[in-house]
C-alpha positions in Angstrom: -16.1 -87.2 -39.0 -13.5 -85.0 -38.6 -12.4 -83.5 -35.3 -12.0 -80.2 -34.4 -7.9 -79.0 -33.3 -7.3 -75.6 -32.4 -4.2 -75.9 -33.1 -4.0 -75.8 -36.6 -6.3 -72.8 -36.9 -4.0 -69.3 -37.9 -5.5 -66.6 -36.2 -4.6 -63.1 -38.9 -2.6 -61.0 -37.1 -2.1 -57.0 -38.0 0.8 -58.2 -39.9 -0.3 -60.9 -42.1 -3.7 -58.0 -42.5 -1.1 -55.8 -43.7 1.0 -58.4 -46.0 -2.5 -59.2 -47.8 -3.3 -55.1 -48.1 0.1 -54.4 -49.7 -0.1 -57.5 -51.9 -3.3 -55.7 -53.1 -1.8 -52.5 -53.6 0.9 -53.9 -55.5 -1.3 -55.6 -58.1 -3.6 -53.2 -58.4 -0.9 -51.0 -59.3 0.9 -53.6 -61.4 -1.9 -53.9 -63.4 -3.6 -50.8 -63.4 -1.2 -48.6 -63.7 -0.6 -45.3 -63.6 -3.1 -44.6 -60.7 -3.3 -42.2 -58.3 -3.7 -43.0 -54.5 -7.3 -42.1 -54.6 -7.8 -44.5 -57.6 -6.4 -47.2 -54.8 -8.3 -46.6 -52.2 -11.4 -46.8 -54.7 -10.8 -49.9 -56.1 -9.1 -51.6 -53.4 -11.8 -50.4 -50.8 -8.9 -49.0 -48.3 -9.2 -46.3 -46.1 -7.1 -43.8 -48.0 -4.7 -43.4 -44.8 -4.1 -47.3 -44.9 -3.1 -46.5 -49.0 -1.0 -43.7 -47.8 1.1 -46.2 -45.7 1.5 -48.7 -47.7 2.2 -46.5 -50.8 5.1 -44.6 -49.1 6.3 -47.9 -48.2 6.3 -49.5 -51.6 8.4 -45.6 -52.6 10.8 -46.0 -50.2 11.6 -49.8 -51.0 11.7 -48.6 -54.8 8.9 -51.1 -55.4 6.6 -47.5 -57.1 8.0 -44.6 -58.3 5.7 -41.3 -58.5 5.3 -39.1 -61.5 3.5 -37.1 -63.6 0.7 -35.4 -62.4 -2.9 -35.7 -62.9 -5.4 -33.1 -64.3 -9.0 -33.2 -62.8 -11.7 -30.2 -63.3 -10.6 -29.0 -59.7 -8.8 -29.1 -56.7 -5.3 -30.7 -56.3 -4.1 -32.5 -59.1 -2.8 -36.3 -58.3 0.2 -37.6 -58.4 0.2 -41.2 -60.4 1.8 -44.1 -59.3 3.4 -47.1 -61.1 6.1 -49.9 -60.5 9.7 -49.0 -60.9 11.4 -50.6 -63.9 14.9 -50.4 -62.1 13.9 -53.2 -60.1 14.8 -56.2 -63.0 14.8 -60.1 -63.1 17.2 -62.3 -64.4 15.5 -65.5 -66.4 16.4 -68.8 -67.2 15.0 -71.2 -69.9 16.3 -74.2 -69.9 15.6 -77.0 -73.2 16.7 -79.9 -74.6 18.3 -78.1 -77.9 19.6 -74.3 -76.1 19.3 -72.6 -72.8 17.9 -69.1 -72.7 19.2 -66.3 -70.5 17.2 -62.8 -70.2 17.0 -59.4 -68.3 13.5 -58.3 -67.6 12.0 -55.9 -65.7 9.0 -56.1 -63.4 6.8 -55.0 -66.1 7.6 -58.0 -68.4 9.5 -55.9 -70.8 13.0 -57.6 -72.0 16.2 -55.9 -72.5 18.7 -58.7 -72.6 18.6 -62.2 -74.4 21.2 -64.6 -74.8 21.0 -68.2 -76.2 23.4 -71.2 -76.2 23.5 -75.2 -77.0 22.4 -77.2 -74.0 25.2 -79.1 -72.3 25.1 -82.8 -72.2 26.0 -82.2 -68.6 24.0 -80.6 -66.0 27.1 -79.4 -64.1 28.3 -78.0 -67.4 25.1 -76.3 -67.7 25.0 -74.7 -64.1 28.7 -73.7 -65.2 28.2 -71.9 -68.2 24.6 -70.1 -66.2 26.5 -68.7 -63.7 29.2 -66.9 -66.0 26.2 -65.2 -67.9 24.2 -64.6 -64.6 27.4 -62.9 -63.1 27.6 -61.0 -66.4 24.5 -59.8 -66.4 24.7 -58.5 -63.2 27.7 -56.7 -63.8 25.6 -55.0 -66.4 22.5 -54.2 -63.8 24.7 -50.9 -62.7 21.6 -48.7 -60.9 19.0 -51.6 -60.7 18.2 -54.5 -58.2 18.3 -57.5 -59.5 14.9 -59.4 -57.7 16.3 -63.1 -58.4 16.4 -65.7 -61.0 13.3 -67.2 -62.6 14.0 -70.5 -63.9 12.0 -72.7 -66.3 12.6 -76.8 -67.3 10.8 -79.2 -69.4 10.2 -81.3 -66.2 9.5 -81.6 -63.1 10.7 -80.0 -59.3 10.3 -81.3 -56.3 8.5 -79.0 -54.8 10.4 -78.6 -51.1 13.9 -79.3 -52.6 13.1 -77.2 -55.8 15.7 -80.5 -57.6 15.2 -81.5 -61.2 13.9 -85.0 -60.8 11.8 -86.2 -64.2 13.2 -84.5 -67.4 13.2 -87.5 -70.2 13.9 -85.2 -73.2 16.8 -83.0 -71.7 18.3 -86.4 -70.5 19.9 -85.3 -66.9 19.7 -86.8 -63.8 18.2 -85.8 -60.9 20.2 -82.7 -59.9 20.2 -79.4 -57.6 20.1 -76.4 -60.5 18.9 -73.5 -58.2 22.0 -74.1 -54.7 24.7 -73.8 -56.7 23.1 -70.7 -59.0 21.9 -69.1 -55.3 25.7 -69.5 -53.8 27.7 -68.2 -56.7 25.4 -65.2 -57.3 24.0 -63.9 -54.2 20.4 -64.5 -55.7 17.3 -66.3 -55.0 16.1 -68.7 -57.9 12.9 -69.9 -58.1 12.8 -73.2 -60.3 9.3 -74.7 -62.1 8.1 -77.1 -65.0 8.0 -75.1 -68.0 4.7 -75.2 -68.9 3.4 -74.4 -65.1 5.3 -71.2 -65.3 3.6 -70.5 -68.8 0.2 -70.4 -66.9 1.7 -68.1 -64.5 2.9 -65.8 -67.5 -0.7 -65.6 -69.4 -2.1 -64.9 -65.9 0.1 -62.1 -65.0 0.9 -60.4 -68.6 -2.2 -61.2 -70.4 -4.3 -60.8 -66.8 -6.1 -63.8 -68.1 -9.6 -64.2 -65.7 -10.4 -67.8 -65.8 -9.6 -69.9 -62.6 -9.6 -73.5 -64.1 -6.8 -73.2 -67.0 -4.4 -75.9 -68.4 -1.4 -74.8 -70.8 -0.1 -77.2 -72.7 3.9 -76.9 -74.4 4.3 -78.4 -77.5 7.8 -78.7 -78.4 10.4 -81.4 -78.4 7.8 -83.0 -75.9 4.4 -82.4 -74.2 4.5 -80.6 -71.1 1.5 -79.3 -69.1 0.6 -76.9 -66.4 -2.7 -77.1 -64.4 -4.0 -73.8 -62.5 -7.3 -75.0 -60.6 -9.8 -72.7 -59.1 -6.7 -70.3 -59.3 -4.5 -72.9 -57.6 -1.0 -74.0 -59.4 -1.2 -77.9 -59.1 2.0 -79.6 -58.4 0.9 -82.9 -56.8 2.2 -85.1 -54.1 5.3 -85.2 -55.4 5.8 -82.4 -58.0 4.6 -84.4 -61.2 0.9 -83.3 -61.4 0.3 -82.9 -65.1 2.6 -85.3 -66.8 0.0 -86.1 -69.6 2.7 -86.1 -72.2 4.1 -89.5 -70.5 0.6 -91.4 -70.4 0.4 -94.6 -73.0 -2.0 -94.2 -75.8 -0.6 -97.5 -77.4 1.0 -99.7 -75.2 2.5 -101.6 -78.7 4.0 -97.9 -79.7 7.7 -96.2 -80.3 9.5 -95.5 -77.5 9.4 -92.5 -75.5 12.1 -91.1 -73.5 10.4 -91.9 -70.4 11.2 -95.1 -70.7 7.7 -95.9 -71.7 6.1 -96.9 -75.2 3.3 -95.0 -77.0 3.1 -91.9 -75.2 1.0 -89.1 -76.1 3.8 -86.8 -76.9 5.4 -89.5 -78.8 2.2 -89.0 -81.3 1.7 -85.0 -80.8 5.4 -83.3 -80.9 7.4 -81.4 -83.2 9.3 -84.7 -83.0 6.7 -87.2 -83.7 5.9 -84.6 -86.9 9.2 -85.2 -88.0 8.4 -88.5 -87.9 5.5 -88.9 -90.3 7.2 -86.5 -92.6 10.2 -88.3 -92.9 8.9 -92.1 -92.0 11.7 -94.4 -92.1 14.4 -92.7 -92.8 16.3 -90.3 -90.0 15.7 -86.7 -90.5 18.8 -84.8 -91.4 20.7 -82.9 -88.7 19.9 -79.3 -90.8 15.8 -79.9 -91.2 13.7 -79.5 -87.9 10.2 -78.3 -86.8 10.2 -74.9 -88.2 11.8 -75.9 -91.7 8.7 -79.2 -92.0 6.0 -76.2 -91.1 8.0 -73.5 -94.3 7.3 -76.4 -96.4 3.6 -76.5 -95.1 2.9 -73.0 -95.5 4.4 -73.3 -99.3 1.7 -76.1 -99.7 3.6 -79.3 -99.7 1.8 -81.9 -99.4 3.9 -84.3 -97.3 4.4 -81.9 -94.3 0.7 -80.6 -94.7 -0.4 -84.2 -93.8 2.7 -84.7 -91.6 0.9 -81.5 -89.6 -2.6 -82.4 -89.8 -1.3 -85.8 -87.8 0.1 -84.6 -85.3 -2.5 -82.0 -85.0 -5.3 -84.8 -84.9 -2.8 -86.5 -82.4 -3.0 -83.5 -80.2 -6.3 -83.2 -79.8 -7.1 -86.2 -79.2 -5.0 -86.3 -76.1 -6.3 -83.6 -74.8 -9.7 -85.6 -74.6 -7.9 -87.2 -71.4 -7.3 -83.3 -70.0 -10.8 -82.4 -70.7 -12.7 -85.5 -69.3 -10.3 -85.3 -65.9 -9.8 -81.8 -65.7 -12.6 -80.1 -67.2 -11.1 -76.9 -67.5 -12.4 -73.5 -69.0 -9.9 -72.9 -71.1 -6.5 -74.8 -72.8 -3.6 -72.7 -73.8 -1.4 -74.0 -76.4 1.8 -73.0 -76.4 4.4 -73.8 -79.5 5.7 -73.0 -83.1 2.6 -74.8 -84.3 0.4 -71.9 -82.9 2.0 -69.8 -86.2 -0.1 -72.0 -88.3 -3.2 -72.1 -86.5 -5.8 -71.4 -88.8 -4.3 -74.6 -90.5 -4.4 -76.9 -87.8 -6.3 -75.6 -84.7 -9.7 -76.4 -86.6 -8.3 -80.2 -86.8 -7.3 -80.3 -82.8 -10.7 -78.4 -82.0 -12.6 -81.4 -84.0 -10.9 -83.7 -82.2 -11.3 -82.2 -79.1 -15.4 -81.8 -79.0 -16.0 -85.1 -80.9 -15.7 -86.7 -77.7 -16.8 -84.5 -75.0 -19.3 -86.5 -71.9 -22.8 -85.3 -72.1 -23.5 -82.4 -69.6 -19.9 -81.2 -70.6 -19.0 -78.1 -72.2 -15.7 -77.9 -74.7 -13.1 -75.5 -73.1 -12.1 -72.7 -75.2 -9.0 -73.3 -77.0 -6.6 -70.7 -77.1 -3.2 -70.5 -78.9 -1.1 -68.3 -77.8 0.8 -66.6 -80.1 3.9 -65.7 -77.6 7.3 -66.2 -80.4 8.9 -68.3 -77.9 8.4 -66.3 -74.9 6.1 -67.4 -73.2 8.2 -69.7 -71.0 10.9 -66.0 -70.6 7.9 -64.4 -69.1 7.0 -67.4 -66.9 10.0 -66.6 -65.8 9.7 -63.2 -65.0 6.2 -64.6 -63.1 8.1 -67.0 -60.9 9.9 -64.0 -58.9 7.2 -62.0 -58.9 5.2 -64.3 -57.6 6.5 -63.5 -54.2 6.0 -60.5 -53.7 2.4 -59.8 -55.3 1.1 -63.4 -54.6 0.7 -66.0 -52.7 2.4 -69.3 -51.9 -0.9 -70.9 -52.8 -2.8 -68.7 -55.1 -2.1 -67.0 -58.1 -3.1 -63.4 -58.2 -5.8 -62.2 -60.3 
């Protein structure tokens, strides 16, 4: 049995009541907006004095601004609230082919995108982030930049925040965010890809479910587990590395290391593959050119498609027997083509679900390629309307 210690129980002092109450404000406001104070105390169940506090707060630290005016039947007209779009965030997505570099504010809403060819090099990389970073701040005249939001297809440790598993960008372990932090003056928040992809659909598209896996397909596999509202990471920051478990032993190598992993069957790469064969594909003709030809109706990349779409769903058998989520997001260019291919991964997917179980809802989410840019945007905030162990709802 366990025993009873004190000592690890946190009593909540006026503080930490307060921290929670203006978290509350904040998101009811963030996703409510405009309201007016009394709509806050309504929802929130405040006293309206405690709202007044915090709201006058949340003015003077240019979290809200105030503006326009309300009109009711009678008496005083109220004054709206919502969250200042001077305060912006810098984000960073890093992939095997280009790195992505964006100005957002805390609404979600970009102003500023700039793309360029991944370096070989991580240092090269961190290099060439901090001269656009430093530029974009240059830019930011008027605003307050909240940090940097940085995605990459792979895993963090999650003390050290260090780039430690990343197989298809082909680094070493490496420190992306102390360098970034000492150059620019800014906190940068660093998370696998397809973790911060949950965090984008659950602060954007105030998605409700509290057991939710995304998966990224692209180059590779990634996937991102939020559990009764909880971002999994694991012991040791690789919780959800589905794309690197063996379906064939006796199969083509993976850049894991490994042989016959599932992403080596359910990628834009692996697609590529069956289209092609034997032969290499040609430096010119990638994922987006194979699914043209599908949409024009040839026949080769249709059933290139429809392969890797049977490929993909049957992996996620493994995410739905262990996880047993209420929904899977699917995050890629093969989302633009989903009435083509999401009945084949849904077929494969409840052919095999354990009696008592119930398919999740599959959901593509049609984001053109920025849905890792807003998880982004969802790491900084994270912050200051969440917690460090929940995600807000």
């Amino acid at each position: 049995m366990r025993t009873f210690s004190p000592a690890r129980v946190q009593v909540a002092s006026s503080e930490v009541v307060r921290d929670i109450n203006r978290r509350v404000v904040l998101n009811l406001i963030r996703t409510r907006q405009p309201l007016s104070r009394a709509d806050l105390a309504r929802l929130s169940g405040l006293q309206r004095s405690t709202i007044s506090s915090i709201v006058e707060e949340l003015i003077e630290e240019h979290w809200v601004l105030e503006g326009p005016l309300g009109r009711l039947p009678r008496g005083r007209r109220p004054t709206f609230l919502r969250l200042n779009d001077d305060r912006v965030i810098i984000g960073v997505d890093i992939r095997p082919i280009q790195i992505t570099v964006a100005l957002a504010d805390v609404n979600g809403k970009f102003s500023s995108l700039e793309a360029f060819a991944t370096p070989s090099d991580p240092d090269a990389a961190i290099a060439a982030l901090i001269e656009r970073i430093q530029r974009l701040l240059a830019s930011c005249q008027g605003k307050k930049v909240e940090g940097v939001g940085l995605t990459v297809p792979g895993r963090v440790e999650p003390e050290t925040k260090r780039l430690i598993f990343a197989p298809n960008l082909k680094w070493p372990v490496c420190d992306l965010r102390s360098p970034i932090e000492k150059a620019t003056g800014l906190e940068v928040e660093v998370e696998n890809a397809a973790s911060a992809c949950v965090l984008a659909s659950v602060w954007f598209d105030h998605l409700e479910d509290r057991d939710v896996v995304a998966i990224t397909v692209s180059e590779g596999i990634g996937t991102g587990i939020l559990i009764n509202g909880h971002l999994a990471r694991g012991l040791c920051g690789m919780a959800g590395e589905f794309g690197h478990v063996p379906v064939d032993p006796e199969g083509p190598p993976c850049g894991c290391g490994s042989r016959g992993c599932w992403e080596v069957y359910a990628s834009n790469r692996a697609s590529l593959r069956y289209y092609f064969e034997s032969t290499t594909p040609p430096e010119d003709f990638g994922f987006l050119e194979l699914m043209n030809l599908a949409a024009q109706g040839e026949s080769k990349a249709v059933r290139a498609l429809e392969t890797m779409a049977r490929y993909l769903g049957r992996g996620m058998r493994m995410i739905v027997a262990g996880l047993n989520p209420e929904r899977i997001l699917v995050i890629g260019d093969l989302t633009r083509s989903w009435e083509l291919f999401g009945p084949i991964i849904e077929a494969e997917v409840h052919a095999q679900v354990l009696p008592g179980g119930v398919p999740p809802n599959l959901t593509p989410v049609h984001e053109g390629g920025m849905a890792r840019l807003r998880g982004t945007v969802a790491l900084v905030l994270q912050k200051h309307f969440g917690t460090n162990t929940e995600v807000p709802a």
